[in-house]
N, C-alpha and C positions, 0 to 999 in steps of 0.2 A: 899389264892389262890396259894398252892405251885404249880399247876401245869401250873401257867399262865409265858409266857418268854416274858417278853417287849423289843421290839426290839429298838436298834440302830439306827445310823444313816447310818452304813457300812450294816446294814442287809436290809435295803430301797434300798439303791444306787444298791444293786447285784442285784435286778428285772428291776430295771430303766436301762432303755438304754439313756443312753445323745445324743442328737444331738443336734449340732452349728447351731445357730440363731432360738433355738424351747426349750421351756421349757413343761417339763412333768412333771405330778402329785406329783413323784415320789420324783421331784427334791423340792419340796414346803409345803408336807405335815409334819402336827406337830408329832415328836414323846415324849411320856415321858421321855423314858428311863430307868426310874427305878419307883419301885410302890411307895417309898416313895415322888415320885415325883409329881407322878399322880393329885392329888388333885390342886396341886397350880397352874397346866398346866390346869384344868378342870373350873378354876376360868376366866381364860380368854376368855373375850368376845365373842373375834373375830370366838370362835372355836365353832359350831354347831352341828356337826357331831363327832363321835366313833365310830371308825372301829375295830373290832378285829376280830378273825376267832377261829372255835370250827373243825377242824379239826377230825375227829371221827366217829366211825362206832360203838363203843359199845352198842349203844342204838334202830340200826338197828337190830344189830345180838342178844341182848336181845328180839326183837320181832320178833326170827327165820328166819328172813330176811337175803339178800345176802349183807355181806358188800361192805363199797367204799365209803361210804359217806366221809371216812377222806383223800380224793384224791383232794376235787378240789381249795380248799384253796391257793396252789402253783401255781395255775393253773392261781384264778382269780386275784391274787397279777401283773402274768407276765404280765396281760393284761390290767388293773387298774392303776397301777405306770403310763405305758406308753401311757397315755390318756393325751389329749393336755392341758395345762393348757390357758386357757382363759377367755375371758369376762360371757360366761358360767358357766363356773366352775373352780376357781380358784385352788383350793387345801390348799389355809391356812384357810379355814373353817375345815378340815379335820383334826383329832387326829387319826392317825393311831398307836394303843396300839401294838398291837403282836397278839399272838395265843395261848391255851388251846394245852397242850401238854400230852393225856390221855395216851402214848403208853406202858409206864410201867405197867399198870394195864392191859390192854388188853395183855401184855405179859406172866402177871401172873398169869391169868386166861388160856390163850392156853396151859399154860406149865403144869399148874397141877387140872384142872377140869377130871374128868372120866364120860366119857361119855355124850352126849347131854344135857339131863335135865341135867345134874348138873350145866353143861357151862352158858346152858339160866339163871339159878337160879343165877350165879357168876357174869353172865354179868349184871340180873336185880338190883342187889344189889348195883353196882360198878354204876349205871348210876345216884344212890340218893347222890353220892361223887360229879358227874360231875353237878348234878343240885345244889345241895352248894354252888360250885366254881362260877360258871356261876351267881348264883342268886345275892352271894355277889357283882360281881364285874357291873352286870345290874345296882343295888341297888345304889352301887357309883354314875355311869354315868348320870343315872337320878335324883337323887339327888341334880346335879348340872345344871339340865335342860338342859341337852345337849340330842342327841335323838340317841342312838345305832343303830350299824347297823352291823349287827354280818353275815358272809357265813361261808360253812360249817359242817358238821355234820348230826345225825339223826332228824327228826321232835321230838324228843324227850326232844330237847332243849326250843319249844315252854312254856312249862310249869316254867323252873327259870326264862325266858324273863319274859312272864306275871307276876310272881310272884315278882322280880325285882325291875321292872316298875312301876307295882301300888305301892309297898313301898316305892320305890324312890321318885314318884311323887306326894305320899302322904304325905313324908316328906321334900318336897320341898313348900306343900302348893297348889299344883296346884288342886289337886282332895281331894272332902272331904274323900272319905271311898278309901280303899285301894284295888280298883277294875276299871280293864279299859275293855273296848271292843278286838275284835278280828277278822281280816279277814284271810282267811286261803283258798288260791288256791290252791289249791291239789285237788287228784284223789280220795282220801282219808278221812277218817271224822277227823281219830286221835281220838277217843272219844270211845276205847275200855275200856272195865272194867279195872279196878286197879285193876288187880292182879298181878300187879309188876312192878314196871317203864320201860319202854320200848319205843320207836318211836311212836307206835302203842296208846299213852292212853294220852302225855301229854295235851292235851284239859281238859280231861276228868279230869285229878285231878287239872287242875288250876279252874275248875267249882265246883268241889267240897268241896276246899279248899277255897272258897269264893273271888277268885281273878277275877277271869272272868265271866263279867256281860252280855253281849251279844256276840253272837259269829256267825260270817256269813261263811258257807263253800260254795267255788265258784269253779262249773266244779268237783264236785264229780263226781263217776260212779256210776251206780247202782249196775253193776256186779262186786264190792270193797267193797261194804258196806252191813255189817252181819245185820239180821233181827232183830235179839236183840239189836247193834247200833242204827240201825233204829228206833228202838220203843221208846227206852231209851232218842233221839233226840226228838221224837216226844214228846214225855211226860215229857221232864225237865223242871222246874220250872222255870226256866230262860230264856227269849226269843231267841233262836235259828234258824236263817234260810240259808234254804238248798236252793241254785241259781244256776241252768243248764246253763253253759253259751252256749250251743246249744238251750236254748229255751227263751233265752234273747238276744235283741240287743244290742249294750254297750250303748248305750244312755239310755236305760233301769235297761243295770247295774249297771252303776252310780247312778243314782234315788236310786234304793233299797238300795246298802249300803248307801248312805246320809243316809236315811231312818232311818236303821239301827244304824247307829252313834250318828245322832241328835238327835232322840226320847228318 
């Protein structure tokens, strides 16, 4: 994971705003600090939760999209740290790791691709580096039964989370085969062809690569989703369903993913 930076305890405190007689998130949450640390910190109990962020747009602008995705990570740290620590939510359940820091490669691609296609073809190539990284470090987390919670980045990341997860949680013992389900609200299916990693497909190759066993898309649009998507949903071997949340109520919606999860 050379491009993962595990944060401090001075890199926490710059987000957290301290005020006298009020304790924040910011002030209580566990950090490692260093990856050789990681593992022994991951061993404790008390800790349920990893936090880290994928800051990143590579996998947008692989799927000729507009970036930005690698903007709000800063964003949701300013506002997370400084959440009230209470009887709700303590914050020493929390391992706040750091962030995936892709911006060298995205540099080195602006500076010397020639012309569009070659760019999307440099970005699609670069996004199979960040799903490695990402997949190894899933892989850890759940290994140790603790449950990721990654912001962040393109929908492209969906594909090393699954892939991760199920090997994490398969070598933890929890699942027999190395395959979990999937809900995915978005406007979007995510389940374009593979023809190159991008934001745009990772469904589509964690299903094909035998990771992802069911998959529930919630609040798709019609006018987002290509015909040949369409079809290819409609006819995969694996059970798949597509949920309007304009023509369900949520007490409805709830029912179908159970549904979906427990079956």
């Amino acid at each position: 994971m050379q491009h993962f930076k595990f944060y401090n305890k001075q890199d926490v405190l710059y987000f957290t705003k301290i005020r006298r007689f009020e304790t924040k998130l910011g002030e209580l949450v566990k950090i490692p600090v260093s990856a050789e640390k990681l593992e022994s910190v991951l061993e404790q109990p008390a800790i349920k939760y990893v936090l880290f962020g994928i800051p990143e747009d590579i996998g947008v602008r692989a799927n000729g999209g507009i970036g930005g995705t690698d903007s709000c990570w800063n964003s949701f740290l300013s506002s997370f740290l400084n959440i009230q620590s209470n009887d709700f939510l303590g914050g020493e359940e929390i391992l706040l790791l750091g962030h995936f820091d892709f911006g060298d490669i995205k540099y080195l691609i602006e500076q010397n691709a020639h012309g569009n296609e070659e760019r999307i073809d440099a970005y699609r190539h670069a996004v199979i580096t960040i799903d490695e990284e990402v997949e190894e470090l899933v892989k850890i987390i759940t290994a140790h039964k603790k449950i990721p919670i990654v912001v962040g980045g393109g929908h492209n990341n969906a594909y090393p989370l699954i892939k991760g997860s199920a090997k994490g949680l398969h070598k933890a013992g929890l699942i027999e085969l190395a395959q979990i389900n999937a809900v995915n609200l978005d406007a979007h299916s995510d389940f374009r062809p593979s023809e190159g990693r991008h934001s745009g497909n990772g469904f589509r190759y964690a299903e094909e690569d035998g990771y992802l066993l069911k998959y529930c898309v919630i609040g798709i649009h019609e006018n987002y989703l290509p015909q040949n998507v369409w079809m290819d949903i409609v006819n995969v071997k694996r059970q798949v369903i597509i949920v309007a949340i304009a023509a369900l109520n949520w007490h409805k919606l709830i029912q179908s993913i159970n549904q979906l999860l427990m079956s």
